[in-house]
N, CA, C and O of each residue as an XYZ file, in Angstrom:
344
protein
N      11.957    -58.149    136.707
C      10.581    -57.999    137.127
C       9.941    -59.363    137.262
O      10.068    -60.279    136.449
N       9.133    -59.399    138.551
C       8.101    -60.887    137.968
C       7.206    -60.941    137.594
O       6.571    -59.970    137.183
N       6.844    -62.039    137.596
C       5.304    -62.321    136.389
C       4.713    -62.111    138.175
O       5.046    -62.344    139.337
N       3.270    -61.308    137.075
C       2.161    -61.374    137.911
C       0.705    -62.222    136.804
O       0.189    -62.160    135.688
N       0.647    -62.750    137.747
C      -0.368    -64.363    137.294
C      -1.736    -63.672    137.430
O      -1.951    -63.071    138.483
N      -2.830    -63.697    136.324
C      -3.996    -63.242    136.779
C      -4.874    -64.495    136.178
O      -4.563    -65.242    135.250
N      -6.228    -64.505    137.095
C      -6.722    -65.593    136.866
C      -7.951    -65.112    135.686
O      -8.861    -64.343    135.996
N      -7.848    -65.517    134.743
C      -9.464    -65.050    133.896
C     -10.290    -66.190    133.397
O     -10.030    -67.141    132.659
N     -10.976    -65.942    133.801
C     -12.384    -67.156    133.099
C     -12.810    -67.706    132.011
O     -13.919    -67.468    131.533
N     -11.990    -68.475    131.529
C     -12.367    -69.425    130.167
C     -13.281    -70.356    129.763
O     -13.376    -71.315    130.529
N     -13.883    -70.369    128.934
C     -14.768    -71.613    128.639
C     -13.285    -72.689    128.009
O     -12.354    -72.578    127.211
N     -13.869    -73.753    129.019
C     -13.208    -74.792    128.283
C     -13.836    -75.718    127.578
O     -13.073    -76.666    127.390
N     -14.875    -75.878    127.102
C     -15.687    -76.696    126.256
C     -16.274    -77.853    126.990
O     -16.412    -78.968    126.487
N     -16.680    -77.462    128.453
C     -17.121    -78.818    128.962
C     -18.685    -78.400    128.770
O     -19.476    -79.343    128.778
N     -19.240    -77.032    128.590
C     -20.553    -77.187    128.423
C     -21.038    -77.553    127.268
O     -22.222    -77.858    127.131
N     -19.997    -77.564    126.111
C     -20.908    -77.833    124.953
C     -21.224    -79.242    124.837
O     -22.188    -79.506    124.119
N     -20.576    -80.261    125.427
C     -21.207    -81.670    125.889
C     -22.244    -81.457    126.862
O     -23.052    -82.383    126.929
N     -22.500    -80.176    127.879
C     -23.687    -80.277    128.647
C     -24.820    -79.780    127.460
O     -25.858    -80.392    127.210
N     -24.356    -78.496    126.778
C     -25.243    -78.232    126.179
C     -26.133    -79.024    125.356
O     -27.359    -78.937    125.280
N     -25.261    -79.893    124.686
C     -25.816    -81.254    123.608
C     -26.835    -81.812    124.176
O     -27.720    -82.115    123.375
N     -27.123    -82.157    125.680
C     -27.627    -83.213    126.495
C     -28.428    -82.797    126.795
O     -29.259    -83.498    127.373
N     -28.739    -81.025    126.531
C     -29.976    -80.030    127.131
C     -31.466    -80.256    126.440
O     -31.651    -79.826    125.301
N     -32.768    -81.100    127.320
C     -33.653    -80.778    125.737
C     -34.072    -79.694    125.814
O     -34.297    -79.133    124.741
N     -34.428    -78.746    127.424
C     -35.502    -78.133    127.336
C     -33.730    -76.777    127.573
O     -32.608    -76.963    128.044
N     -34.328    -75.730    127.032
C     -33.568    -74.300    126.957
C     -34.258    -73.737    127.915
O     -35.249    -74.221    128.461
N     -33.635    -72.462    128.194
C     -34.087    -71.584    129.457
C     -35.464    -71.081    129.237
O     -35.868    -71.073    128.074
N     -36.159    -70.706    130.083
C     -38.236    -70.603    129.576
C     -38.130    -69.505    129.684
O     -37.660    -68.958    130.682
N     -38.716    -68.699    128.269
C     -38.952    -67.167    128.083
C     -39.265    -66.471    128.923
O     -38.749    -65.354    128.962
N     -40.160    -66.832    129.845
C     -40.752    -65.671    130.700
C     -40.300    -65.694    131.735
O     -41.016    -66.450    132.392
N     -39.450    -65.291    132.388
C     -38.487    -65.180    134.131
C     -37.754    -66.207    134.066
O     -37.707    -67.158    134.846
N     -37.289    -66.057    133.315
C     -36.093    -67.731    133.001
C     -35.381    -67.715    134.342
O     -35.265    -68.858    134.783
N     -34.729    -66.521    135.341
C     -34.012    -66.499    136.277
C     -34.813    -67.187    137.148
O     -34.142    -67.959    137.832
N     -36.047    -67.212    137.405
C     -36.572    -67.904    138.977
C     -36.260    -69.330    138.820
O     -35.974    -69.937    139.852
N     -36.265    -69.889    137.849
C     -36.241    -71.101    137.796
C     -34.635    -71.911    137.283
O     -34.319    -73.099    137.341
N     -33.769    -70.576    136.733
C     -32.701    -71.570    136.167
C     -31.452    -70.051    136.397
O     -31.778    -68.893    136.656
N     -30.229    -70.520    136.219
C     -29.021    -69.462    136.457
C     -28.342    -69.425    135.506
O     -28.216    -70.540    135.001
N     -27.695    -68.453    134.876
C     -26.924    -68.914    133.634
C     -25.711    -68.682    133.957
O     -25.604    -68.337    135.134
N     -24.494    -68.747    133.227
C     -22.905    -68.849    133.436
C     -22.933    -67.948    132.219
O     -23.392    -68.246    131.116
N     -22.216    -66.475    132.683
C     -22.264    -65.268    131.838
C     -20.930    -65.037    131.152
O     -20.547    -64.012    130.588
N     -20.094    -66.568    131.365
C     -18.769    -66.528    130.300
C     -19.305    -67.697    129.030
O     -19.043    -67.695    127.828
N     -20.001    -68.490    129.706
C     -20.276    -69.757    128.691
C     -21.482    -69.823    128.242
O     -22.072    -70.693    127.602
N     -21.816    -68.722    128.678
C     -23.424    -68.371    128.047
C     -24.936    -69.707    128.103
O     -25.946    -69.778    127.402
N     -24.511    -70.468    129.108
C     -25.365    -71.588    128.949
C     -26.132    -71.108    130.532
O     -25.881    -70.273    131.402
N     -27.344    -72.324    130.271
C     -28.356    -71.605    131.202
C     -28.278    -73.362    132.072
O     -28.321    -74.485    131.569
N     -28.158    -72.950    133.427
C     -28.860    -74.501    134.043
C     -29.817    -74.309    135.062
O     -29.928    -73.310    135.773
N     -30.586    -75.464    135.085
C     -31.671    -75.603    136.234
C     -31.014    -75.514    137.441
O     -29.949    -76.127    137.525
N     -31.410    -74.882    138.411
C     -31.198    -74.573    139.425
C     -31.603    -76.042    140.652
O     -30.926    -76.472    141.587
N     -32.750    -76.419    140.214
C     -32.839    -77.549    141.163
C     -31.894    -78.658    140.726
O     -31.278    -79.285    141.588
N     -31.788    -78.854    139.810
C     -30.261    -80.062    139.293
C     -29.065    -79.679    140.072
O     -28.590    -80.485    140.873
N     -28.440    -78.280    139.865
C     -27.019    -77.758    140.033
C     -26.661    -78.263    141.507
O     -27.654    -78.422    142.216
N     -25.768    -78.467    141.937
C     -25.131    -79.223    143.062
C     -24.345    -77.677    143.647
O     -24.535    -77.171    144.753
N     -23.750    -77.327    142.926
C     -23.295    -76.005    143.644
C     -23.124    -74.609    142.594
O     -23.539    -74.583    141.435
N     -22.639    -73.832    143.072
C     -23.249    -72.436    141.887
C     -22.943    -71.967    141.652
O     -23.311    -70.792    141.653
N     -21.379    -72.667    140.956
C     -20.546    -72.098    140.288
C     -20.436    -73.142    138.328
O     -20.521    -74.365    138.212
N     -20.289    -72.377    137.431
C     -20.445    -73.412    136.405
C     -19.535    -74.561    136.180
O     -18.343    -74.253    136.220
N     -19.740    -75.523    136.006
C     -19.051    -76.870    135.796
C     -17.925    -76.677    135.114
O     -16.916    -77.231    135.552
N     -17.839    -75.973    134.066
C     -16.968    -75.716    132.921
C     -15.736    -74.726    132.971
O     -14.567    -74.975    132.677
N     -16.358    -73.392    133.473
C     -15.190    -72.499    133.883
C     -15.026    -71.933    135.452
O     -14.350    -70.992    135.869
N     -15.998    -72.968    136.235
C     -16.012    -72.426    137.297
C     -16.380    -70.960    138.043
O     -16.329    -70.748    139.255
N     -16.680    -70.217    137.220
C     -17.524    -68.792    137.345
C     -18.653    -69.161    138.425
O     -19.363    -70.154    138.579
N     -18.503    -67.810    139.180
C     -20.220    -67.678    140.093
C     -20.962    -67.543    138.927
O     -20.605    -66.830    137.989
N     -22.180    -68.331    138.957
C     -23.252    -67.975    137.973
C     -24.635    -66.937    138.417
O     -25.255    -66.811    139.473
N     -24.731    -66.445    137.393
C     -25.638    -65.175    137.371
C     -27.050    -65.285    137.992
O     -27.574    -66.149    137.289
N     -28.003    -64.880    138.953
C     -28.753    -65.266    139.573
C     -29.891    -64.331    139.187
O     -30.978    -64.898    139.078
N     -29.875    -63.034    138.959
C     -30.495    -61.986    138.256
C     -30.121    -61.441    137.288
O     -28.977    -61.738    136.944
N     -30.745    -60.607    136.577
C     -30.243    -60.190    135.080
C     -29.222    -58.421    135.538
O     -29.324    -57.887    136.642
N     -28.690    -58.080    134.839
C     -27.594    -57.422    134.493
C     -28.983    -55.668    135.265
O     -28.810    -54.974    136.267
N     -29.993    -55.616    134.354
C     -30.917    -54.172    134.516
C     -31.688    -54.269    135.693
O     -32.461    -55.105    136.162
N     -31.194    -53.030    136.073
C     -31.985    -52.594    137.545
C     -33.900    -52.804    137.272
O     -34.793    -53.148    138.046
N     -33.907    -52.425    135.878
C     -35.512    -52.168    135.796
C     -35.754    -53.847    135.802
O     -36.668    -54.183    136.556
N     -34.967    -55.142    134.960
C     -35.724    -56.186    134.771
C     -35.363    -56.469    136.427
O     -36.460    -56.134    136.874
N     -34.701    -56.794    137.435
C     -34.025    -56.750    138.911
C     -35.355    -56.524    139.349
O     -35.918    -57.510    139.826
N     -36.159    -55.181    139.289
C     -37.284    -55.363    140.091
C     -38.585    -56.020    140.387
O     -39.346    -56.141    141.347
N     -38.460    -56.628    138.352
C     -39.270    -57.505    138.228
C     -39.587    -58.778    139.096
O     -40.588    -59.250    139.635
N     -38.174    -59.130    138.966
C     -37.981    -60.346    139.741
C     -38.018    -60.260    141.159
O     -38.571    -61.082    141.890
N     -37.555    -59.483    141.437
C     -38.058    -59.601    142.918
C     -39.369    -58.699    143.470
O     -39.539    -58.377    144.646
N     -39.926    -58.492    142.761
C     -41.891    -58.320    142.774
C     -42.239    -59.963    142.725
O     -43.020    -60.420    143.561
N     -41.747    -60.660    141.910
C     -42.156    -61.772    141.284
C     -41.976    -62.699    142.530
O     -42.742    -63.604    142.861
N     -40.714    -62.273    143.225
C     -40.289    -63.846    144.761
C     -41.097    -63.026    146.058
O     -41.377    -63.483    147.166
N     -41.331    -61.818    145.573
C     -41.916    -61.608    147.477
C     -43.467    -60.956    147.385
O     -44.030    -60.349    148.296
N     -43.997    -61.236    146.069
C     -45.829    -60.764    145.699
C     -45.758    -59.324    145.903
O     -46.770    -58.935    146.485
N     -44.865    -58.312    145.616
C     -45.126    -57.000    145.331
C     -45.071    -56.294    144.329
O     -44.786    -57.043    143.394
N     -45.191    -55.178    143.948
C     -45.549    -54.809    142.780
C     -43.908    -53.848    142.280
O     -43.237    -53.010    142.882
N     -43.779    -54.473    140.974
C     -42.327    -53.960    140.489
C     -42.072    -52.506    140.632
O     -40.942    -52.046    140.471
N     -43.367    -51.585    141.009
C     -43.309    -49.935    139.934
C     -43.719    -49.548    141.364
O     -44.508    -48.605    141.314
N     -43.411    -50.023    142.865
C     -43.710    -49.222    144.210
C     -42.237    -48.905    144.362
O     -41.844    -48.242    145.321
């Protein structure tokens, strides 16, 4: 039989040197409009810094909205001025 190779997403410890270097953490209130997080390495980055949008560390697409349909509508009430609950 042969090997079948699968690729899975590891943290390799390059964020915890980003993390060290972080002062400000992700901002409580709509942290997504302003920053993306990497949902294997659990770290959050600014979006206007990031060069491209995948994480530095394990290379993952990083997360752009949150996981719940209900917080999902928030945010996009929040980018196009409509109301979350139409």
């Amino acid at each position: 039989m042969e090997e079948v190779s699968i690729m899975v997403a590891r943290c390799r410890g390059i964020c915890d040197m980003i993390r060290a270097k972080q002062t400000l953490r992700r901002p409580k209130h709509l942290p997504y409009l302003t920053h993306s997080q990497c949902r294997v390495c659990r770290i959050w980055f600014d979006k206007k810094v990031l060069k491209t949008p995948r994480c530095p560390c394990c290379s993952t697409i990083l997360a752009i909205l949150p996981r719940e349909n209900y917080k999902k509508k928030v945010y996009r009430a929040a980018l196009h001025g409509a109301s979350p609950w139409n």
